[in-house]
N, C-alpha and C positions, 0 to 999 in steps of 0.2 A: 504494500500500500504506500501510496506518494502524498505526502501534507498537499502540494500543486495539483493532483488531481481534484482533491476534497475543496480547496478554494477555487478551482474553476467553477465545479458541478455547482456551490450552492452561488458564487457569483451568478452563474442563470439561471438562479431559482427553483434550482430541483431540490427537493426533500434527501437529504442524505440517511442512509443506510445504519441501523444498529450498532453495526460490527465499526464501521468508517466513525462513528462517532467515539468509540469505546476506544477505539486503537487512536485515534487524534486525540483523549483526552488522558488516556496512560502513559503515551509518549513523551506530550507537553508536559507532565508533572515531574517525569523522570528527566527532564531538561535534553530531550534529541529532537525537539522541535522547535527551533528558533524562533525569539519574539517576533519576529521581522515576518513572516510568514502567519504563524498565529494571527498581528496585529490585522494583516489582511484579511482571514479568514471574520474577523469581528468584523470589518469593517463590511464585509458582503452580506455576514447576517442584520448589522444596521440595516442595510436598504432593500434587503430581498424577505427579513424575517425568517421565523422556523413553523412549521405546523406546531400543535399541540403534543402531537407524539417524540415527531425532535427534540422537543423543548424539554420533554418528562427522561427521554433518553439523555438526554445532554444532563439534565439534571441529577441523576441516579450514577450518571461514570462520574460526576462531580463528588457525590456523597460519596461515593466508594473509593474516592481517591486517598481517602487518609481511613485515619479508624473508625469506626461507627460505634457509640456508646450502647451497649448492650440494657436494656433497662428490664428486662424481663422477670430479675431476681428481686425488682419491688413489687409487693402489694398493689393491688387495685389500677384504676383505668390510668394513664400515663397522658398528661394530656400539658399543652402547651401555648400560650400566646406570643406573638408578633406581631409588633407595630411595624412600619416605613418609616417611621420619626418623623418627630414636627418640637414646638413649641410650647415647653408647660408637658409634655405627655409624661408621666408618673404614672401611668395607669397599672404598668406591671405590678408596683409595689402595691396597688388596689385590687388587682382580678386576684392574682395568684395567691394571695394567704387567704381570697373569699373560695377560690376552686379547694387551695389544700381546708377548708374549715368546714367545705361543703362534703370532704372523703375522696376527693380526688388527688393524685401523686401529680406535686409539680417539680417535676423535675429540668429545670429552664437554663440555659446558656442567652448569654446578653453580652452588649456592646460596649464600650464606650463612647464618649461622644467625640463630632468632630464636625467643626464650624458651627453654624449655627445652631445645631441640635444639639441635644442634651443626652446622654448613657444612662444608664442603670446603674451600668456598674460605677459610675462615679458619683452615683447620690447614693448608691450603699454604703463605698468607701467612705464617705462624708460623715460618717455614723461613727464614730472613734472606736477602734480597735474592729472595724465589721470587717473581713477577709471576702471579697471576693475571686480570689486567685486559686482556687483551691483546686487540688488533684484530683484527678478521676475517683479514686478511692477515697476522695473525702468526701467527695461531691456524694459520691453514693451511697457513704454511710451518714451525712446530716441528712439525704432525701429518705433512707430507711428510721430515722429515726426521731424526724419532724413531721414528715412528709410534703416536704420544700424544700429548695435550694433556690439560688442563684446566686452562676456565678459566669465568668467570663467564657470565653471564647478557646477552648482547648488550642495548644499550639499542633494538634494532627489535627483536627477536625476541619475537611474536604479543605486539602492544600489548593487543588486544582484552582477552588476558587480566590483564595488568598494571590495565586497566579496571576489570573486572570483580571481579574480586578485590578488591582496593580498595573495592570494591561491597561485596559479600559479608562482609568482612568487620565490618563496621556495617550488617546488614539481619539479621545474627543467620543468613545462608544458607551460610554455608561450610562445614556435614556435608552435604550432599547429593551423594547416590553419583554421579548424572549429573556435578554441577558439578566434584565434585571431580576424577571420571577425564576432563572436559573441559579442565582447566585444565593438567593434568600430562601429558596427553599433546599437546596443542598446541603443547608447549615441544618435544617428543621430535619429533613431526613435522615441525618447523622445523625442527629439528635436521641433519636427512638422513639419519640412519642406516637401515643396510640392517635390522638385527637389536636387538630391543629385549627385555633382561630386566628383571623387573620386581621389586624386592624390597619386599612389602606386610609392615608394622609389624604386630602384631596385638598387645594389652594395656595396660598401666597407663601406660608411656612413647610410645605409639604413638597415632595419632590416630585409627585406628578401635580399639576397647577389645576387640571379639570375635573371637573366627575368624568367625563367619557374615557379617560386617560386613565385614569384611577379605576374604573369600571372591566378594563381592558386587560390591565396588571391583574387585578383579582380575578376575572376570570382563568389566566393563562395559570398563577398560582393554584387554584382551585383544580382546575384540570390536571397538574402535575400531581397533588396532592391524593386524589381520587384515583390516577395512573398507578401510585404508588401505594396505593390500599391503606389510606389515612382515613378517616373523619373529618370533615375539614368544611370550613365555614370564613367570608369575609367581608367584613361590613366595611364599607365607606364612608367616615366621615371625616367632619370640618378641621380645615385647621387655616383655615383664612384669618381666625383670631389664636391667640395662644389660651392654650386649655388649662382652665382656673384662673386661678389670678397668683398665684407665684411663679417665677423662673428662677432656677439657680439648684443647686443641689440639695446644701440644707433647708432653704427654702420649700422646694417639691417634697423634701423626706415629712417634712412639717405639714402640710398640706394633703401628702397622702394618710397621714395620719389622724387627721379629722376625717378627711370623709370615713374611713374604717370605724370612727366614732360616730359615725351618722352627722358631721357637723361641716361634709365638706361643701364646695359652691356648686350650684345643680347641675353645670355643664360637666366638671368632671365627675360627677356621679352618675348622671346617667348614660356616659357612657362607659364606665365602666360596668353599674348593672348589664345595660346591653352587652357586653365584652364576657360579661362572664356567665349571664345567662347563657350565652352561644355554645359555651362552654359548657356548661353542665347539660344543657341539651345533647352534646354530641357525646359526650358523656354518658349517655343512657339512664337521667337522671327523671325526665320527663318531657310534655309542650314545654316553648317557650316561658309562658308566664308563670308555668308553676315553680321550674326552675328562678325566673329575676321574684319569686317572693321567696325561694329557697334563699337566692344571695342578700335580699335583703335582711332575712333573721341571720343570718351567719354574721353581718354588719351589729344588728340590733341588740344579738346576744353576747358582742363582745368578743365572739369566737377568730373573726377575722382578724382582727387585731391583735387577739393571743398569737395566732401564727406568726405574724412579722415578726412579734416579741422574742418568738421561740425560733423562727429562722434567723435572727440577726445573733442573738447568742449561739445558738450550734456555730456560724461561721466566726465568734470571735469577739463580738462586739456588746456593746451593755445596753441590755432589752432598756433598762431604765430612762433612757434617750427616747423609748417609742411609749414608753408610758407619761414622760414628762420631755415633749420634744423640745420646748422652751429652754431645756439645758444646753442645746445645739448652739446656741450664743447666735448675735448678730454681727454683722461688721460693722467696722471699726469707723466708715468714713462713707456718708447719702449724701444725695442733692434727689432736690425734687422738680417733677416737669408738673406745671403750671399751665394752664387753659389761657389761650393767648387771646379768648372771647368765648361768649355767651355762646350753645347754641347744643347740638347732639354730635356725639361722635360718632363722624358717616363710614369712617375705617379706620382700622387697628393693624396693620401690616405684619403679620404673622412673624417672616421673612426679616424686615428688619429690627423688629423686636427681639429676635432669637441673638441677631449681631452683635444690637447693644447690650444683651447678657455676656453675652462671647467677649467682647471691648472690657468691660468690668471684669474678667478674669473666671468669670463661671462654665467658661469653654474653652477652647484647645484648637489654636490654628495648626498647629502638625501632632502628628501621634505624641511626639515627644515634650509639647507644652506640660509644663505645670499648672494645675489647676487652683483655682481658690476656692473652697466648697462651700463660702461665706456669701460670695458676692453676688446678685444676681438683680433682680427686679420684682418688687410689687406692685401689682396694680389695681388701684383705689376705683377705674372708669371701663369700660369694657366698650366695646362699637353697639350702640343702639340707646347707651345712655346720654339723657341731659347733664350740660356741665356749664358751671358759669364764671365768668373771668377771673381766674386770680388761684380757681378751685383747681387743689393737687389730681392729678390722672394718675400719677406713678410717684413711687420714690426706690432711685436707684442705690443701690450697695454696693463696695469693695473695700477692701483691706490697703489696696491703696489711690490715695486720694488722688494721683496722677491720673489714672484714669477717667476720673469723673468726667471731664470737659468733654470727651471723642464723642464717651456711649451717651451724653445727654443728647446730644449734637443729632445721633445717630435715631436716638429714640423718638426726637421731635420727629425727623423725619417720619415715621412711624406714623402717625397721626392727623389727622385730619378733620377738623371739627365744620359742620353745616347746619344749615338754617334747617333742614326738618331731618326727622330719622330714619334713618334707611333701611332698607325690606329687609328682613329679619331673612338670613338662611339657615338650614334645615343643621341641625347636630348631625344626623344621621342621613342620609340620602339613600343608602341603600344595601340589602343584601345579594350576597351571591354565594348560592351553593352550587352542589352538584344539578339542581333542577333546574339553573338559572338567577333570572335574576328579578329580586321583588323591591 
């Protein structure tokens, strides 16, 4: 087999072969296929696409390319969430202790952040002494003995795409809806999980910008996921505004921790209900509804919250931080943005909002930044509220006061005040399963 055959064929848009995908994607891992040929190959499926089937095959020689976590020697249904990031999303530290509270195993592998979005794994670490770093055999002795974890990104788990990406992202090809639902679900399929919900970004903070685009992604994931004999579910929602009203690490750890008290802001409550109902549905737990009233007594009783408590100690850290998140301290040096006139806030720019967390130190222009786990953004106004001259929107955080000046600068941008309020868009726009889309 010739790498130059496989980029001609799919340069004219023919569907490649099983075997042709397995042997180009065992090669490239093993380094006898040159970036420079690879980078081509990306760039023909940019403009030619993969079928559904390619996509699932491409995806499966990707999970197989490193270890696959064997999860089978836990108790109970294995089930898993996925976001696409956006702005404010904390929701993992909200669905997953409501799944593990509900009796389901979350056994979960998570990101750090980078640019404007925000990681898991760095509002964990934000928790003093919480390990997210943990090996295979810790990982799976806190999930046998919480029934949670989260932790990072195994250094085997599907190299191929740690490759490829790395590719992608200097060939100009990382919006392609194949590569993209190849690269995120090869991590899920390593992964082991029985049950996979999928939470697609859609707008200004999100990385596809439309519903139809976001609608396209989830589908292409869902069909890989169903390919691969998952359970698997992914709703669509907002991220044109930032989800809740905190950004920043210790900020969000605080923040996901009221809502688990029942005392969070509605936006990011209900979609995590949603998020985790989907969950325990595929779960085999019941409909829809009976499940989001299952998650809501798991919140009411206090049980969800035990989890965090009991997952952030198994990995290390002092539960007493999620019972008294106030200990998490503030930083050290605010400035606040001010209403520069009377009137409603017509837009909140997801996008640049996420920046000016990122400016204050609550983010990471290269892997290798240091984080501030202090610094981020409140906000007192959200798009659709009335505000009147003088009246604070935000008040920014970091540790050091050099930065205040950029991300205010950055935040005003952000904002946009008008004479009447603007159409309210939907939290949720829509599901997709294996039946389609509702």
């Amino acid at each position: 087999m010739r790498m130059v055959d496989i980029i001609m064929k799919k340069r004219g848009g023919e569907a490649l072969l099983e075997e042709e995908i397995r042997w180009m994607i065992g090669e490239y891992t093993r380094g006898e296929i040159p970036d420079y040929q690879m980078s081509a190959f990306l760039m023909a499926v940019y403009f030619q696409g993969m079928t559904d089937e390619e996509t699932a095959i491409l995806t499966d020689a990707m999970a197989g390319s490193g270890e696959r976590l064997d999860l089978s020697q836990l108790p109970g249904v294995k089930v898993d969430k996925h976001s696409t990031g956006g702005v404010g999303d904390k929701t993992t530290m909200v669905v997953a202790p409501i799944a593990a509270a509900c009796g389901c195993t979350v056994a979960k592998m998570s990101g750090r952040g980078l640019g404007h979005t925000g990681g898991t794994v760095d509002k964990l670490e934000s928790i003093p002494g919480t390990r997210a770093d943990l090996s295979k055999e810790e990982f799976l002795e806190v999930v046998a003995r919480t029934g949670i974890a989260v932790t990072g990104q195994s250094g085997n788990l599907a190299p191929a795409d740690k490759k490829l990406y790395a590719l992608r992202d200097v060939t100009a090809t990382v919006d392609s809806v194949p590569l993209i639902a190849a690269s995120i679900m090869s991590k899920k399929l390593a992964a082991g999980s029985d049950c996979i919900v999928l939470d697609v970004k859609t707008g200004s903070g999100a990385f596809m910008k439309t519903v139809e685009d976001s609608v396209s992604l989830a589908e292409k994931m869902v069909a890989i996921g169903v390919h691969s004999g998952k359970k698997i579910a992914a709703l669509i929602t907002d991220m044109d505004v930032p989800l809740g009203y905190q950004i920043g690490n210790t900020l969000e750890v605080e923040e996901a921790v009221r809502t688990l008290s029942g005392e969070g802001p509605r936006d990011l409550t209900d979609v995590c209900l949603a998020l985790a109902s989907q969950l325990l549905h595929l779960a085999g737990h019941g409909e829809i509804d009976f499940c989001r009233q299952e998650a809501q007594e798991a919140i009411r009783s206090g049980a969800a919250l035990k989890k965090l408590a009991d997952m952030i100690e198994a990995q290390g850290g002092d539960p007493d931080y999620i019972y008294h998140p106030e200990k998490l301290g503030r930083a050290p040096f605010t400035a606040e943005l001010a209403a520069e006139k009377s009137g409603y806030i017509e837009r909140m720019d997801a996008l640049d909002i996420g920046v000016a967390a990122s400016l204050l130190g609550a983010g990471r222009e290269t892997k290798d930044s240091a984080i501030d786990p202090l610094a981020g953004i409140i906000l007192s106004k959200k798009t659709g509220d009335a505000v009147k001259k003088g009246e604070t929107i935000a008040t920014l955080l970091t540790s050091d006061e050099s930065r205040l000046e950029a991300a205010k600068k950055k935040l005003a941008e952000a904002v946009i005040i008008g004479a009447a309020a603007p159409r309210k868009h939907p939290l949720i726009y829509a599901r997709v399963t294996e039946q389609g889309i509702e």
